[in-house]
C-alpha positions in Angstrom: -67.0 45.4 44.4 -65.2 41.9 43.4 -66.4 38.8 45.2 -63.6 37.4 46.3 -63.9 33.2 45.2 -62.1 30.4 47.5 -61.2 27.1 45.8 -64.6 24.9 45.0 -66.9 27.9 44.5 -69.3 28.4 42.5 -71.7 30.9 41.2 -73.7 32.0 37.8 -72.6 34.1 35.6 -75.6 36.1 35.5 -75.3 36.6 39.6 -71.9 38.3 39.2 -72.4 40.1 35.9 -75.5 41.0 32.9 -72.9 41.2 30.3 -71.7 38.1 28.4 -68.6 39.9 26.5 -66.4 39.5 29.8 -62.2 39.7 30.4 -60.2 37.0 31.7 -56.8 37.4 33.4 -54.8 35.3 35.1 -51.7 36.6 36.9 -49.0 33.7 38.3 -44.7 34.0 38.8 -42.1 32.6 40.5 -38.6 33.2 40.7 -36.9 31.8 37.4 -40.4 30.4 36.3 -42.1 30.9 32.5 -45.8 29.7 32.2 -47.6 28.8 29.2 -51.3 30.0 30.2 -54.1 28.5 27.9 -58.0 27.8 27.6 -59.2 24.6 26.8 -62.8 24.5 25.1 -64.2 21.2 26.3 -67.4 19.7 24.7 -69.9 17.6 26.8 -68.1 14.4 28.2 -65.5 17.0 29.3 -63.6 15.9 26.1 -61.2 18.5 23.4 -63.2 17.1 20.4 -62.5 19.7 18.4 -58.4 21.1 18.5 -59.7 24.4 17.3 -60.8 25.7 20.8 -57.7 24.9 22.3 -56.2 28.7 22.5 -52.8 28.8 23.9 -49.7 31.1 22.4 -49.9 29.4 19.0 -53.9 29.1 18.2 -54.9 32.5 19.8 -58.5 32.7 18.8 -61.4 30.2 18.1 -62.8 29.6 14.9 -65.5 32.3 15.4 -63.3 34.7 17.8 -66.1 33.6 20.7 -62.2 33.1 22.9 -58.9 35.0 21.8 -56.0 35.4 23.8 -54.7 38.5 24.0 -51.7 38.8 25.9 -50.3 40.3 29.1 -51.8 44.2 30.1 -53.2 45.5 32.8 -51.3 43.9 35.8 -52.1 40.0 34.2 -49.7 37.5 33.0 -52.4 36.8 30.2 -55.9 37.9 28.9 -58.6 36.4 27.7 -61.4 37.8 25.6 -64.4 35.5 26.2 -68.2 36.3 24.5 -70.5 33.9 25.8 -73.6 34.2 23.7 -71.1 33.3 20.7 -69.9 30.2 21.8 -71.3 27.0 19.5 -73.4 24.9 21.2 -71.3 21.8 21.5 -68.7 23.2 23.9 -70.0 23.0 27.3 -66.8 24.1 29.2 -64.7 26.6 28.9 -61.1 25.3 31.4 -58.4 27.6 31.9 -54.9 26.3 33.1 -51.4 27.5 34.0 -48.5 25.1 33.2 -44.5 25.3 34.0 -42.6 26.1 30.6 -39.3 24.5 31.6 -38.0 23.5 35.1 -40.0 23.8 37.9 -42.8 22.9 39.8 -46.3 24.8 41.1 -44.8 24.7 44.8 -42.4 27.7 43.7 -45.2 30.1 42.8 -45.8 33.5 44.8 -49.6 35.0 45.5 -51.6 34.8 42.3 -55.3 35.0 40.4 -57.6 34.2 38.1 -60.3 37.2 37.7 -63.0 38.3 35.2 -63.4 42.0 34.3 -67.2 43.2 33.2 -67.4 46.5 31.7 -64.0 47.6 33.2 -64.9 46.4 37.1 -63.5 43.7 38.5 -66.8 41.3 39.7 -64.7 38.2 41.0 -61.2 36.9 42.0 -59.9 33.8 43.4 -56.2 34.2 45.0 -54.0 31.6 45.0 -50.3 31.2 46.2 -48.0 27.7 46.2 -48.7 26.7 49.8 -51.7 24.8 48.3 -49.6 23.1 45.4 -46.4 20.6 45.6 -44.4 18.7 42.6 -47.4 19.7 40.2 -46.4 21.6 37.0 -49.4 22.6 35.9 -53.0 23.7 38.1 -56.2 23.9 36.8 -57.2 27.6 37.5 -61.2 28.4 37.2 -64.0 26.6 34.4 -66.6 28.3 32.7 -69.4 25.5 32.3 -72.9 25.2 30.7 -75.4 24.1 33.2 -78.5 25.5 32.1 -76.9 28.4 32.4 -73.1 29.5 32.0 -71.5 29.4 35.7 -67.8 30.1 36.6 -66.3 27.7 39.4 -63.0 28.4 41.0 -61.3 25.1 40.6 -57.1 25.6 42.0 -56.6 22.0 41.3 -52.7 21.1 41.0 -51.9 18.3 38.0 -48.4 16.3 37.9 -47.9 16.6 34.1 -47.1 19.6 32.0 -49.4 21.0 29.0 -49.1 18.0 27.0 -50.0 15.6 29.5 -52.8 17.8 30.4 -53.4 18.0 26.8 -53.7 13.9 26.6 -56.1 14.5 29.7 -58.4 16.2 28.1 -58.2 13.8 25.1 -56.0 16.0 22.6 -53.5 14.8 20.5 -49.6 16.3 20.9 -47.8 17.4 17.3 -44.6 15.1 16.7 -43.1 18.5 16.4 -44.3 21.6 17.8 -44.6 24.6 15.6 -42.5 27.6 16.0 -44.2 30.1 18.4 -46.1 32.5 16.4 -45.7 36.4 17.0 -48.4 38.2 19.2 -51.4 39.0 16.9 -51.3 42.7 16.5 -55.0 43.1 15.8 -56.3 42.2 19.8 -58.4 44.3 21.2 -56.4 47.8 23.2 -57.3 48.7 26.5 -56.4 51.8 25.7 -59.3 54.0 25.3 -59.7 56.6 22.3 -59.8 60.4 22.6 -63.8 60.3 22.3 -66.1 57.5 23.8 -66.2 54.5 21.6 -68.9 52.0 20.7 -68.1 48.8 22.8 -67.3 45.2 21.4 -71.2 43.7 19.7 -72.9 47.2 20.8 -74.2 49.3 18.3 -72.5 52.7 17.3 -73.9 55.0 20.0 -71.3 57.1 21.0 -72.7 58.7 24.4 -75.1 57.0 24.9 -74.4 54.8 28.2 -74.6 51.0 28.0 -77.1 49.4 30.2 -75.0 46.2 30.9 -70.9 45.8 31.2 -69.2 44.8 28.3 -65.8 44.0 27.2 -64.9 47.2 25.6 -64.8 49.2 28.8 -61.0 48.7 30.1 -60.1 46.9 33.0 -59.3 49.5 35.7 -55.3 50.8 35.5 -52.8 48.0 36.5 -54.2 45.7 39.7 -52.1 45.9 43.1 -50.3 42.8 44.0 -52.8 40.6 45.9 -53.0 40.6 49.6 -52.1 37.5 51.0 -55.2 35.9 51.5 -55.8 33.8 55.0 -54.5 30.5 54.0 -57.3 28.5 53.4 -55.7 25.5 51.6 -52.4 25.2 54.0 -52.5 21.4 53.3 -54.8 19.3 51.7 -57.5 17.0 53.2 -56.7 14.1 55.5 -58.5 11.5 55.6 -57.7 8.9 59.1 -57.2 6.0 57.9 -59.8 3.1 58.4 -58.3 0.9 60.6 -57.5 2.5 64.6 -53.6 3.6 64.7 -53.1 0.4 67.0 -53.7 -1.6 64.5 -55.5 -5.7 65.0 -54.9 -6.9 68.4 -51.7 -8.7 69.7 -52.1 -12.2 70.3 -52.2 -13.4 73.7 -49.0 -15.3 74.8 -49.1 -19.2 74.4 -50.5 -20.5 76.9 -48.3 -22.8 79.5 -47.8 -26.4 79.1 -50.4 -28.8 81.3 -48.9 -28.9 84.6 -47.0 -26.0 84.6 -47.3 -22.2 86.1 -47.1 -19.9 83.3 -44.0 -18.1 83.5 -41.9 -20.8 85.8 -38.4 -20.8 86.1 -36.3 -23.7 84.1 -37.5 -26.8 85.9 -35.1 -28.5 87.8 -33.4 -31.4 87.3 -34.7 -35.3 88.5 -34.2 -35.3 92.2 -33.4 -31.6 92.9 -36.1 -29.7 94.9 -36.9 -26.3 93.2 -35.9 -23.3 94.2 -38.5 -21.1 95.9 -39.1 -17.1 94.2 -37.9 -14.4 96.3 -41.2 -12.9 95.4 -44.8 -14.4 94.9 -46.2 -14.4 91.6 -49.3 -12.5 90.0 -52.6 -14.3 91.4 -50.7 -16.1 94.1 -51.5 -15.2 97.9 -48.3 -13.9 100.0 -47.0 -16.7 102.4 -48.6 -19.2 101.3 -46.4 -22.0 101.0 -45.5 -23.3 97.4 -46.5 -26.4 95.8 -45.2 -29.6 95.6 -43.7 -30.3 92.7 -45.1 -31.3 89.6 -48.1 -30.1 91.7 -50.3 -26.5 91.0 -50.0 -24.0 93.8 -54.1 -23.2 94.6 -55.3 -20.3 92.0 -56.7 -17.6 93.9 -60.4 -17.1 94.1 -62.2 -16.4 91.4 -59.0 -17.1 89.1 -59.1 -20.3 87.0 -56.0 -22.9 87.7 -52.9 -22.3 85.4 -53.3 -24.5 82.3 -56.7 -24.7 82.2 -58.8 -23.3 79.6 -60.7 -20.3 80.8 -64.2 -21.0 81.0 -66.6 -19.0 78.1 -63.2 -18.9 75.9 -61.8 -15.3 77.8 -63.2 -11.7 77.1 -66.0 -11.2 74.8 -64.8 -11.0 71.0 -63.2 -13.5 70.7 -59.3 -12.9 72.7 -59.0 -16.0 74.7 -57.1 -15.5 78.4 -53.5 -16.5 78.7 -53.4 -19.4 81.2 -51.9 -17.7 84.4 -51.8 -14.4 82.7 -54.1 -12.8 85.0 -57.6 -10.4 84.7 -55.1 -7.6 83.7 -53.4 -9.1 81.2 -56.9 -10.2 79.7 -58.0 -6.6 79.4 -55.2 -5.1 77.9 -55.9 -5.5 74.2 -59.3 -3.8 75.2 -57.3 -0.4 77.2 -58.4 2.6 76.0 -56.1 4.2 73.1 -54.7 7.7 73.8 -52.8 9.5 70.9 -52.7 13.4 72.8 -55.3 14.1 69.4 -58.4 15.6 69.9 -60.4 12.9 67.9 -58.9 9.4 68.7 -60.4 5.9 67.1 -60.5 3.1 70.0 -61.4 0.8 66.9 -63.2 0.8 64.0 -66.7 1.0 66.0 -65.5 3.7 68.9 -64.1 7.3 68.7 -63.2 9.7 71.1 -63.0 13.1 71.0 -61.3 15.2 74.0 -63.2 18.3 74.4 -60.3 19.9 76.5 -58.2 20.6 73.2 -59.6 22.4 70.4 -61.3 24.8 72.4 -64.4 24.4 70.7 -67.2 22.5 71.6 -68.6 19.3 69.4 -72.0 18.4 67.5 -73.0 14.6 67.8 -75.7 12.6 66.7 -78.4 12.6 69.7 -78.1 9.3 71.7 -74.3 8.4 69.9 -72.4 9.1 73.7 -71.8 5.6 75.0 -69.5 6.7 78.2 -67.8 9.7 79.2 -65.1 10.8 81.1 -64.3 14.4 83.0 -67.1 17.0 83.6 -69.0 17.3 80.0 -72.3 19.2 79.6 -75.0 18.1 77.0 -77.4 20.4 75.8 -79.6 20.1 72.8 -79.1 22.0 69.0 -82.1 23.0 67.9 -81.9 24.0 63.9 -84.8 26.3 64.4 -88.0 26.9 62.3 -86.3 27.5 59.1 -83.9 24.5 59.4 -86.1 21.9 60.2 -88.4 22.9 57.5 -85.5 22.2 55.1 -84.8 19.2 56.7 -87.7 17.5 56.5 -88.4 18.6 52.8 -84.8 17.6 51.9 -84.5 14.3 54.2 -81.0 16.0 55.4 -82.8 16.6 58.5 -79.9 16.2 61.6 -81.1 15.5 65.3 -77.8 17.1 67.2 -76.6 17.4 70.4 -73.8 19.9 71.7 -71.0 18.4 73.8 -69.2 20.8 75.7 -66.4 21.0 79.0 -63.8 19.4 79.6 -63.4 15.5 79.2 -63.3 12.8 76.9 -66.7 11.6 75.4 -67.0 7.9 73.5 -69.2 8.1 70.6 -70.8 5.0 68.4 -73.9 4.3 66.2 -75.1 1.3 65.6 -71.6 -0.8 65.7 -71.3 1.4 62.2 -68.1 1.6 60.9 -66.0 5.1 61.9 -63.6 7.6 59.9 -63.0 10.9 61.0 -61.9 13.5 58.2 -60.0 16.3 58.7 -60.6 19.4 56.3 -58.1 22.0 56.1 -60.1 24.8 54.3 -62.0 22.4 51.8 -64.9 20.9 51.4 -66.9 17.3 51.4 -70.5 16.7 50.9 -71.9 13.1 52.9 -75.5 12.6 53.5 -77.0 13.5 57.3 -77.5 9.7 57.3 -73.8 9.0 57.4 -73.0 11.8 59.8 -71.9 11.1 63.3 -70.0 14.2 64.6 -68.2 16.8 63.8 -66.8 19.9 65.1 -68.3 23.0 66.1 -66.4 25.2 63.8 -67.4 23.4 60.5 -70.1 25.1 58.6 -72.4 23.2 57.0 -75.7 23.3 54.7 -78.3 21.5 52.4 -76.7 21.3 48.9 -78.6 20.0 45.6 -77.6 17.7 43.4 -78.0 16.7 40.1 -80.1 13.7 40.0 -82.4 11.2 42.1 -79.2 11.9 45.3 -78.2 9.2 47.8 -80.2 7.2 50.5 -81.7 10.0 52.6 -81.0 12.3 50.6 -83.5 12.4 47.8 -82.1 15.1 45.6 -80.0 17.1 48.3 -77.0 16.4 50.4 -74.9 18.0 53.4 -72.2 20.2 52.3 -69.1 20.5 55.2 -66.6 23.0 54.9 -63.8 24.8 57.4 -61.2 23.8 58.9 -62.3 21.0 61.9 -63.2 17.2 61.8 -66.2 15.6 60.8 -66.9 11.8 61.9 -68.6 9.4 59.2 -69.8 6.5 59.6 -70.5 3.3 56.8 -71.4 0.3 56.9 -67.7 -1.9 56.4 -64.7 -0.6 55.3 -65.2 1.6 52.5 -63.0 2.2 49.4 -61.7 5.6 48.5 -61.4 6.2 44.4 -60.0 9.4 42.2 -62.9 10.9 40.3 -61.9 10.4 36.7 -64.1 11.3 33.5 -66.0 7.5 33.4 -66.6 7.1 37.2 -69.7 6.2 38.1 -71.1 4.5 41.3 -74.2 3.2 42.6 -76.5 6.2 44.5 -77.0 3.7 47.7 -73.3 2.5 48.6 -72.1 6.1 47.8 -71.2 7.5 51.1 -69.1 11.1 50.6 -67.3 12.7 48.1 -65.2 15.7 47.8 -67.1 19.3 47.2 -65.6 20.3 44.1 -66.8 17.2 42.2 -70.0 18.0 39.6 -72.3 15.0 40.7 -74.7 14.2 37.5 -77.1 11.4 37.4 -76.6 8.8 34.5 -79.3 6.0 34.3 -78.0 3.0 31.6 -82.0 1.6 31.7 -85.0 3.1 30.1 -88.1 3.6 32.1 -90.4 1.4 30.0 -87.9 -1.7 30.5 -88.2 -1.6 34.3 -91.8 -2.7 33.7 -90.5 -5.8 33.0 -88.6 -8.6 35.1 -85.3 -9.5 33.5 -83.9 -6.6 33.8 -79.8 -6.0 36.4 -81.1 -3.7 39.1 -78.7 -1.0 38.4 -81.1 1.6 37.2 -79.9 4.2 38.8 -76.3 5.5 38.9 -74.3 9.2 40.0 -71.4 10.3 37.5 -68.8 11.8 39.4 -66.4 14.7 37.2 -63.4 16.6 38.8 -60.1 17.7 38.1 -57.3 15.5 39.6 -57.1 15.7 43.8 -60.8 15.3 43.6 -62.2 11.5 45.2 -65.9 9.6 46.6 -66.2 7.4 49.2 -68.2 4.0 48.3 -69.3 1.5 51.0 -69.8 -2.1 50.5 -73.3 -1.7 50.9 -76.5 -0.9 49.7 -79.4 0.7 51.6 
């Protein structure tokens, strides 16, 4: 039975399959659409070095036939012979893409795939449809990639330019003029099988004797059904709140009165004419008491400082001074509590709440992170059982959790740290437990490994979040959020999160025996980031 891939997964090639002769297709349409479908044979810095292993419609084979294209059968808009184990050793990735022949944009595309065939079965599929894309022209469908072993990853990353802008991304060169199309190569392989049982593709000539392992000649199975719409796990991409709370800095006060004056008085009178008296008594002044003389202050009431006079200890605490007759309630007001009818609501860039009455789901928060709540909550504890906690401790992504459930409004902080919440809609980001503050219920989440010495806490692991909920991060200042381009690097301890389809590699510019010695910058270890376009990290402007 075919596993059935969402956008960002990966698995080995050996998991799904023991052949290495395996079939590619790729079905897409839309209404009035033509799509040039290629394979892009990448070397190891993710780069077309050599033109010969690009196969599209006019190159349809490599130079040793380990890819061919081989046209449109069995239900798919193109096929793809690939044979692993004759691939040269300086192509590392194998990338297949769709692109927009014309007019037309990846938005306008109905339910589609990218699948490999073993032996004639169907091992895995990932669906797509154009609710996950907008103005892109082309998408990056599904890599094969060398990492110690050959893996497939489902990638369903859009990209703005057509083939020859993804051509120049790759680091190809475009023709001045592009060669007429050349006719479809009669000699590709039929799926059509002979009257008597045939030796497949590399095996030798055996003709009933079974083979142990699939291979390529065994037909895909007769033409694939459409694809069921699959639950729409990519509806929109991720949203990320942005760092500063939706009320933005705080007002400033009102400018303080002149010396001698009530804030707020009516137009003084004229030399020699007695003032008029308010139908009403002001904020902070005691009903029936008479009013001043003037050029006189009325008597503040108790515990109220005299208009015009500086308060004493310079107002609230942080720094908002008090308007002079302004009032305890006009004081507070820049410090009210900030409600948006959201589930997760900043206060400011230290505080978030989250209402537990919407969502219907309950919330996991870092034990002792509640500063004040509101309504009737219940906190119990989350225990991550044996299992967890001995990966935890042997992976540093060890999380001490409480559960936060009823109904109410809980305040969460850590440490004055910095807070962003992130929504995912289906995707995936990996942070470190260390940056973790909350997140909901409904996310799933696990200890991931990376590729190199990891990120503080983290050793050579990291948590992986993925669903469709919130997770809270915290960092220390206001981070920076950056594409993930072939040359991005960043330092392992100010990296804070980054999305779950990136490959995370680690790239160290100093050798070991000249860290011995004092001279040398510091920067001696570093994390490589590679994506397709879409994909980001999350650096802080600090280093633990």
């Amino acid at each position: 039975m075919a596993r059935e891939f969402q956008r960002g997964h990966k698995a080995k090639i050996s998991d799904l399959t023991p052949g290495t002769d395996l079939y590619v297709g790729v079905q897409i349409a839309g209404p009035g659409l033509s799509f040039d479908i290629s394979c892009f044979g990448l070397d190891a810095n993710e780069q077309l070095s050599d033109d010969r292993y690009f196969i599209f419609f006019n190159q349809p084979k490599s130079p040793e036939e380990s890819i061919q294209l081989l046209g449109a059968q069995a239900g798919d808009s193109e096929s793809f012979r690939v044979t692993l184990d004759r691939i040269p050793a300086n192509i590392h990735k194998l990338s297949f893409t769709a692109t927009v022949d014309g007019a037309g944009q990846m938005s306008q595309v109905g339910p589609g795939y990218i699948r490999i065939v073993a032996g004639g079965e169907e091992v895995v599929r990932y669906a797509f449809n154009g609710s996950e894309f907008s103005t892109e022209r082309a998408v990056m469908l599904g890599d094969f990639y060398l990492k110690d072993v050959w893996r497939f990853a489902a990638v369903g990353q859009g990209f703005d330019g057509g083939l020859e802008a993804l051509l120049k991304n790759f680091g190809g060169e475009v023709a001045e003029e592009t060669p007429a199309a050349a006719p479809q190569q009669t000699g590709a392989p039929s799926f059509a099988p002979p009257a008597q049982a045939a030796p497949s593709f590399g095996a030798p000539a055996a003709p009933q004797a079974p083979q142990p392992a699939p291979s390529f000649g065994t037909p895909p199975p007769a033409p694939a059904p459409a694809p069921t719409p699959q639950q729409q796990m990519h509806a929109a991409p991720t949203i990320v709140a942005p760092m500063t709370p939706p009320g933005g800095t705080v007002p400033p006060p009102p400018a303080p009165a002149p010396y001698g004056q009530p804030g707020q008085q009516p137009q003084q009178p004229q030399f020699g004419q007695q003032p008029q008296q308010p139908q009403q008594p002001q904020f902070g002044q005691v009903p029936g008491q008479a009013p001043a003389p003037y050029g006189q202050q009325a008597p503040s009431p108790y515990g109220q400082q005299p208009p015009g006079m500086p308060p004493v200890g310079g107002g609230m605490p942080g720094g908002a001074p008090q308007a002079a007759g302004a009032g305890l309630q006009a004081a507070l007001q820049p410090y009210k509590e900030t409600a948006t009818g959201q589930r997760w609501t900043p206060q400011n860039q230290q505080l978030m709440r989250v209402d537990l009455t919407m969502g219907g789901t309950g919330v996991l928060a870092r034990q002792g992170s509640m500063v004040m709540y509101q309504g009737k909550v219940d906190f119990g504890y989350k225990g991550a059982g044996f299992a967890g906690r001995m990966v935890g401790n042997a992976t540093g992504q060890e999380m001490q959790l409480m559960r936060c459930t009823g109904r109410g409004q809980v305040f969460l902080a850590e440490e004055a740290s910095h807070l962003h919440s992130i929504e995912l809609q289906g995707d995936g980001i990996c942070v470190s437990a260390e940056n973790v503050l909350a997140f909901d219920e409904s996310l799933q989440y696990e200890v991931r490994r990376i590729e190199g010495h990891g990120i503080p806490g983290g050793a050579l692991f990291t948590m992986q979040f993925q669903g469709t909920g919130t997770i809270v991060v915290k960092t220390h200042g206001v981070p920076v959020v950056l594409p993930v381009t072939p040359t991005t690097f960043a330092d392992c301890n100010a990296v804070v999160a980054w999305s779950s389809a990136s490959q995370v590699i680690i790239s160290s510019q100093v050798r070991l025996r000249r860290n011995a010695y004092p001279g040398h910058s510091g920067e001696t270890v570093n994390l490589q980031f590679r994506g397709a376009p879409g994909n980001f990290i999350v650096v802080q402007p600090y280093e633990v």
